[in-house]
N, C-alpha and C positions, 0 to 999 in steps of 0.2 A: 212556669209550666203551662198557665193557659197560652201563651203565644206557639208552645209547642201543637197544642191540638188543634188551633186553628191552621200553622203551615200544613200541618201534615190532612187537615182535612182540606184546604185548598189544594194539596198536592194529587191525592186521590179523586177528588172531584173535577180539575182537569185534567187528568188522565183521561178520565170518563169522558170527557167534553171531547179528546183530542181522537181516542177510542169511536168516537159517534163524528167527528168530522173525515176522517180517516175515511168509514165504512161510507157514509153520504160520498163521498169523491168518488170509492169507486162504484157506487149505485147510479153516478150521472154521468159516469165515462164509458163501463167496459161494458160496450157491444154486445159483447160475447154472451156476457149474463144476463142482459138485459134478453136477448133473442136465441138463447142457448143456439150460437155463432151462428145466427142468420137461417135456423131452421120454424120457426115458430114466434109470430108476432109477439111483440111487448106486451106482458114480461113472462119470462121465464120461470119456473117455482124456486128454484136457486135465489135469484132475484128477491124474492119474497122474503125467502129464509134471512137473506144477510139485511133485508131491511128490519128485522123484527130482530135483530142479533144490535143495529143503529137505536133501533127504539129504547132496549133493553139499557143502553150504554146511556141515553140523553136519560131514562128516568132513575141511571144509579147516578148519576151525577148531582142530579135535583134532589136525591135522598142525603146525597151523604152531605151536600151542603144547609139543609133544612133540617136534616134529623141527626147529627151523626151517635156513634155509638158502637160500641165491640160490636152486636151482632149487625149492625150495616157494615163493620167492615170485615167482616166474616161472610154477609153474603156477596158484598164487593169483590173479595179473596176468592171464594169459590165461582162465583159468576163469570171474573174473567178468566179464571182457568177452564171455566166449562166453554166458554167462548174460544179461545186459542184448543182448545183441545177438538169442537167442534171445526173449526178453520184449518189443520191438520187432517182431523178423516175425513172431510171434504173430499179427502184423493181418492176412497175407496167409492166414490158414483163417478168414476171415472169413464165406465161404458154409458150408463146414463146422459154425460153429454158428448158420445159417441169419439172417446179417447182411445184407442188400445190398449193401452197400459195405463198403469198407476205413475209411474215415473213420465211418461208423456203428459199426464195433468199437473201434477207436482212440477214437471217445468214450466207448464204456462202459468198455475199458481205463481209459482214460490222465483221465475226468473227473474232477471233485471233486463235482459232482451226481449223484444217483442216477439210471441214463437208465431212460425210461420203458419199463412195461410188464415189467418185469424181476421175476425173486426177490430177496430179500432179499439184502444186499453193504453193506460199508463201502469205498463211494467214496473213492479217493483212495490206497488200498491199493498198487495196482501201481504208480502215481508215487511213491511212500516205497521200494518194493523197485526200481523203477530207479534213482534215487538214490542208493542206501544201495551199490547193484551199481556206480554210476560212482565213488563215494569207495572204495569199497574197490580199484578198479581203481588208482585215485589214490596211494592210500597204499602199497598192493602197489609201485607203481613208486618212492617215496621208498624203501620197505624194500630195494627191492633196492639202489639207489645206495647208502644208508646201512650196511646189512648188514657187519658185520667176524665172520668166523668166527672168526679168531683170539682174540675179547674175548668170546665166546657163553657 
């Protein structure tokens, strides 16, 4: 049984790691956030938010492999949900960085094509960190069914 709590805490602790490389890729790539698309010098407050969204991911990763435990991974569990849920109403500051619609942000979001008119970005970026944000929700919740302090 302890080999079970150590996979399943390296399993949620690199989620977190892959959660915090994911968000870093697209902090050093997409233009667009960086200069909410070339209106306003580096950086954008967008920018800001998804670095502190990176921070949050490198210091659950650091917790769950230094401390782990039901309530780390219950705030692991609800953190990444609060993260994918946060990166979803993302859409609704859609006039904020001068979209029309909600559904014209959610495609330059959530596309796998480059949408037109834009700065430079790798498409596809925020669908890999939502992803990676609902399996780590995933596993967070086996970790905790699985979890035996007693074997840690």
């Amino acid at each position: 049984m302890a080999n079970n709590n150590i996979s399943i805490r390296a399993a949620v602790g690199l989620l977190f790691i892959l959660d915090f490389a994911v968000t870093i890729a697209i902090l050093f790539t997409d233009h667009n956030l960086q200069t909410d698309f070339g209106s306003v010098p580096k950086y954008f407050i967008h920018w800001y938010g998804l670095l502190a969204t990176s921070i949050i991911d490198l210091v659950g990763a650091v917790v769950v492999f230094s401390r782990p435990s039901k309530r780390v991974f219950s705030v692991g569990l609800a953190g990444s949900a609060l993260l994918a849920l946060f990166l979803v109403l993302d859409v609704v500051t859609y006039k904020m960085v001068g979209f029309s619609s909600i559904t014209s942000f959610a495609t330059y979001l959530f596309g796998v094509t480059k949408y037109p008119h834009s700065l430079s970005y790798i498409p596809g970026l925020y669908d890999v960190l939502l992803i990676f944000y609902v399996i780590t929700v995933l596993v967070s919740a086996l970790a905790l069914r699985r979890f035996n302090p007693k074997t840690n």
